[in-house]
N, C-alpha and C positions, 0 to 999 in steps of 0.2 A: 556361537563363538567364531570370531574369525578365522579364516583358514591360513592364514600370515600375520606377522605382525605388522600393527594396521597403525597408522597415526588418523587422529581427528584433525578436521580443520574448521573451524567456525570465525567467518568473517563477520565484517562487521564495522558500521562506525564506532560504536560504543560509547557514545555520544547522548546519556553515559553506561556503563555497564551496569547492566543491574539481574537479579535472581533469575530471572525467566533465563538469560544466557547461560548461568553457568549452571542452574537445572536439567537444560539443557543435553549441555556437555556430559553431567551426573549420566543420564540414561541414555546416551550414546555410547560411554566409555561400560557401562552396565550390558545394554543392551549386544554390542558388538565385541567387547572384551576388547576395548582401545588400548594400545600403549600409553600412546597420552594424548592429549587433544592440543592444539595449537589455537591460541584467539589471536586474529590477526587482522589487527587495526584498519580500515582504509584508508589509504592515503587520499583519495578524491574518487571515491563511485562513480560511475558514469549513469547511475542506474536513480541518484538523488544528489541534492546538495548537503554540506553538514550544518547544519542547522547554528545557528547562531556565531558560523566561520569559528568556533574553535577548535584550535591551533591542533594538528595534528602527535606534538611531541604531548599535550597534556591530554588526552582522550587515550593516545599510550600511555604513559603514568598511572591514566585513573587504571586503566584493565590490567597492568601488574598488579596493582592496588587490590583490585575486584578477587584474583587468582591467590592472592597470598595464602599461604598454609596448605595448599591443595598441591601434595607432589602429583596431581593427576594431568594437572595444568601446567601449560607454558606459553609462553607470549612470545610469538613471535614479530620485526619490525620490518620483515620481506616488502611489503605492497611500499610503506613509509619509505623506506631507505632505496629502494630500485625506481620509487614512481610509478608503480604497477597499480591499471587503473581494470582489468579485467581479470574475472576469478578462474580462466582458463591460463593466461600467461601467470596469475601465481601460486596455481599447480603447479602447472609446470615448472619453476622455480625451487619449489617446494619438494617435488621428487626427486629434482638435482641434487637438492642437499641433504635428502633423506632418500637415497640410495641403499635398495634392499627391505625397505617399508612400502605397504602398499598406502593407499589414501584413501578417504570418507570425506567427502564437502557434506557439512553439518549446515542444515538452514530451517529458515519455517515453511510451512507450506505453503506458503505462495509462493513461495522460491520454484516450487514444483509445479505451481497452478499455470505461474508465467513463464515455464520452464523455453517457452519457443521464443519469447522475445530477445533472450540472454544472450549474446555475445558467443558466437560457439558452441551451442550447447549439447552438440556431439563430442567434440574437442572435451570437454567437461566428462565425462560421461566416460572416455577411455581412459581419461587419468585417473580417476575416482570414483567411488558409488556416492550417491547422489543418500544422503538420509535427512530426513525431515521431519519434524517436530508437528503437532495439531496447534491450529490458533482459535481462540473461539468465534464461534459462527460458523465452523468449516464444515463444508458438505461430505458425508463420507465418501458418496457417489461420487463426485468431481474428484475427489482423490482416487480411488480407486481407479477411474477410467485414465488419469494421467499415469497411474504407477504403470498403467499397462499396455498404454502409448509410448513409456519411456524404458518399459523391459523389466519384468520382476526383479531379477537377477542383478538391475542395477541401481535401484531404488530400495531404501527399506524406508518403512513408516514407523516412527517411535511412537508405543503406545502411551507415552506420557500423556498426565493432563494438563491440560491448557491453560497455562497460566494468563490472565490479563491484563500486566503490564509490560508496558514499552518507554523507549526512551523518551519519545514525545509527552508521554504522560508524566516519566520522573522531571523534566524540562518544565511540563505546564505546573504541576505542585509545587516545584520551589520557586517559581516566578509568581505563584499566590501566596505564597508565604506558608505551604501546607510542607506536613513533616514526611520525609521519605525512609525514615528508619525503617527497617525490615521490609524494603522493597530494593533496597542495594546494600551492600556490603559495608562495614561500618569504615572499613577506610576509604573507601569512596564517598561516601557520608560525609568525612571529615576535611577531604580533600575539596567537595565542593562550595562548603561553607568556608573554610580557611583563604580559598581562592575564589572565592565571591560570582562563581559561576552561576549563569541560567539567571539570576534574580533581576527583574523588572527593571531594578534602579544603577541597574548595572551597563544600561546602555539602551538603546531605542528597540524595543521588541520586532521581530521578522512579524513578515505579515504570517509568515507560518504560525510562530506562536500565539499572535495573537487569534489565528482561526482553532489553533487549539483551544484559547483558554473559551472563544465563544465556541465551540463545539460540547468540550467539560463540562462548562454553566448551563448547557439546555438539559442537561440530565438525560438523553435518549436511553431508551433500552439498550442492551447490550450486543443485543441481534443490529440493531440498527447503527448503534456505533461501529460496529465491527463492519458492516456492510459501507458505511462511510469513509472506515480507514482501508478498505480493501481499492472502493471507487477512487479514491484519493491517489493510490499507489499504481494501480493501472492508467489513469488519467496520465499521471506523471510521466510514465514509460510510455504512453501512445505519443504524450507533447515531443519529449526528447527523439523516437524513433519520427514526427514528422515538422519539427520544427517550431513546434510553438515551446510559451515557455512553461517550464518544467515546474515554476512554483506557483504561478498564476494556477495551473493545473492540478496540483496537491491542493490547493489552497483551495479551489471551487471542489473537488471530491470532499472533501471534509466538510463543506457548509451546505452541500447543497440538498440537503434533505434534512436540514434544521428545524422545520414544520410539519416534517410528513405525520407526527404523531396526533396534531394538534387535532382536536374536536372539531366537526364539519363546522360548527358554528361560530367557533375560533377564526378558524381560517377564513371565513368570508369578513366578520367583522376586521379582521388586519389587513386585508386586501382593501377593503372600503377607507380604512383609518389609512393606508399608504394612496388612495386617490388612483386605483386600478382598474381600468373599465373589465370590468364579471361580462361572457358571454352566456348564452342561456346553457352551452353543453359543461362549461364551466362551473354553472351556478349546480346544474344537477350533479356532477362530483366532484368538488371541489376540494376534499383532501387528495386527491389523486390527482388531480391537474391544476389545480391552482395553489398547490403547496408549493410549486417550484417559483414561480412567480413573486409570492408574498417572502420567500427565502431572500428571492435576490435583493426583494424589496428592503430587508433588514440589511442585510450583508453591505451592500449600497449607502445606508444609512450609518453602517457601521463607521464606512470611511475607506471600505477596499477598493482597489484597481476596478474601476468599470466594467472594463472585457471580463474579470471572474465576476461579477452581478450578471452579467448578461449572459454568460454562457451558465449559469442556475436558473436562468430565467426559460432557458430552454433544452434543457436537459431532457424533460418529459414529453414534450409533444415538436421539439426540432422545430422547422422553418426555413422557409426561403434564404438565401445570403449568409450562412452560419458561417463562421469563422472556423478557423483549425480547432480553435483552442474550444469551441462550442461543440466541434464536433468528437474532438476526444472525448470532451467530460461524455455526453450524448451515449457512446459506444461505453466510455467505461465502467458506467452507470448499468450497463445492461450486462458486463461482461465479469466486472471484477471477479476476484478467486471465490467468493462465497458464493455465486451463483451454479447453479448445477439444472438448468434448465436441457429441453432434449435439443443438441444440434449448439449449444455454446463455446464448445470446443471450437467446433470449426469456423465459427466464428470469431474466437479469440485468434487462429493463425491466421485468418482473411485479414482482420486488422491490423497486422502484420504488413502484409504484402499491399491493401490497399484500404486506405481510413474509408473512404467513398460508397468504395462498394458492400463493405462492413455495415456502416450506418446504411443504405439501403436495404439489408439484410434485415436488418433489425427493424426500421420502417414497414416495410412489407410483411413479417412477421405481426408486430403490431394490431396492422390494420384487420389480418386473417382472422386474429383472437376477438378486434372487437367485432367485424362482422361474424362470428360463431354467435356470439352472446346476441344478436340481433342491435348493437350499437352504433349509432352515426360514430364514422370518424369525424377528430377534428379538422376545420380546414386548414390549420396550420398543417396538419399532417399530409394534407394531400396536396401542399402544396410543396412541403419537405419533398413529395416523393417523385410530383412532376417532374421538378430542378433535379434530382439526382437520376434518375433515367434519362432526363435529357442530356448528363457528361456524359453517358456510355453509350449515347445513338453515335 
């Protein structure tokens, strides 16, 4: 139980809100013995865009909506109403007005995973304890090693289970025409139907949603999905923290392991059917290095931005001349929050400080593992690694 009386805070576009949030919220306010929990809208993230530009007053509507009957909830319109685009400035807002409460910032675990990219995230950290939710895929290890980089005493881990859905997913189901009953709130429900939101014919699809709906349609495993929406979301934050773009970014994390599942003999046959010259270290594993390739090759075909084909195109084995936006995916592919490999930590804060030296980290890495197993590196790969040691001479 808390040792003061503690308000929750769970941000969020809400875009739209649905069960996973306010389950959430349930074993927060259980778990810590909350006063009350606060859901508080984003006004503009800096951390993603809102998907489909709906309107900030109707994404709050829907999360009153979402909250009704639950005196445990309250909506607050702080971020909306000030323009408050960082979750340490509305803490801090939030303490002002709730003088004599202490704070919890409520998130999922990757909130925690990318706890070093955040904006502040000492600032964060004095105003509030930091709790967080499991998402599926999540490593326990990578959780634990962050709770304990980031201070017992200021992290809690909610033993809830992992629900798996997201807004993206209530978004892509009503743009198919598929039913969301009992994955949101029935006035939410009503509100989105009434107001003709998210639906297909309701206006020209982002290219985001359209990589969700070809994401949905491949059926991937769940490990693999999730490993997608994890790459998607750190891709995002490496484009924004070095300049590339942010949706081009998400948009290549989501697609670009659209094949990894496929039968070795799949994959060559599609790589052949797209007119892809196969090399011989290619031809011997070819779900593992030419899954990215024959990706980009759909993805490409699909009708997306080039720069996202080409940065799936080399996501696996890098290359001479990469782009930013080649190089985030690249790094984030290797880093996202479900990864818990030994030394990716510090590699998640390297790419921070420098995308360059990150992706060299990770090249050289790489090349260690396939000479352990006695395997020719690619020469794409050694040529990725000449060009990157050559910025740091």
């Amino acid at each position: 139980m808390a040792a003061e009386p503690t308000i929750g805070v769970l941000g969020g576009s809400f875009n739209p809100p649905h069960i996973a949030h306010l389950a959430i919220a349930s074993d927060a306010c259980a778990r810590l013995g909350l006063e009350q929990v606060l859901f508080v809208p984003a006004a503009a993230p800096p951390h993603k865009d809102i998907a489909g530009d709906v309107p900030a007053a109707v994404r709050l509507q829907m999360t009153r909506l979402a909250i009704e009957g639950d005196a445990r909830f309250a909506v607050s319109a702080a971020e909306i109403e000030l323009g408050l685009r960082y979750t340490s400035d509305t803490l801090a807002e939030l303490a002002r007005r709730h003088r004599g409460r202490a704070l919890a910032f409520i998130g999922g675990s990757d909130t925690l995973l990318q706890f070093e990219a955040w904006h502040e995230p000492a600032t964060i950290l004095e105003l509030a304890r930091l709790v967080v939710a499991p998402r599926p895929g999540d490593d326990p290890r990578a959780i634990e090693r962050a709770v304990e980089r980031w201070g017992q005493g200021r992290v809690v881990v909610l033993s809830s289970a992992a629900l798996g859905v997201s807004s993206s997913m209530i978004r892509w189901r009503v743009a198919s025409g598929q039913p969301i009953r009992y994955l949101v709130p029935a006035g939410v429900e009503r509100f989105i139907a009434e107001h003709d939101l998210y639906r297909s014919g309701s206006g020209l699809m982002s290219e985001r949603q359209r990589a969700e709906r070809m994401l949905m349609a491949r059926g991937l495993s769940a490990r693999l999905e999730a490993h997608c929406r994890g790459t998607s979301a750190q891709a995002e934050l490496l484009a924004r923290r070095w300049g590339a773009s942010p949706d081009a970014a998400a948009v290549a994390g989501l697609l670009h392991d659209l094949c990894r599942e496929l039968p070795r003999q799949e994959v060559l046959d599609l790589a052949r059917k797209h007119g892809l010259e196969i090399d011989a270290i290619e031809e011997d594993y070819p779900v593992q290095l030419l899954h990215a390739r024959v990706a980009a090759a759909q993805v490409a075909e699909a009708g997306f931005d080039p720069a996202v084909a080409q940065a799936i195109a080399r996501h696996t084995l890098g290359g001479p001349g990469m782009s930013v936006l080649d190089t985030c995916l690249f790094v984030a592919d290797a880093t996202e929050p479900g990864r818990s490999w030994n030394g990716v930590d510090d590699v998640r804060r390297q790419a921070v400080e420098s995308l360059d030296d990150a992706a060299l980290t990770l090249v050289e890495r790489d090349l260690e593992r396939l000479r352990a197993h006695g395997r020719s590196p690619h020469p794409l790969m050694l040529a990725f690694l000449e060009e990157r040691r050559g910025r740091q001479a």
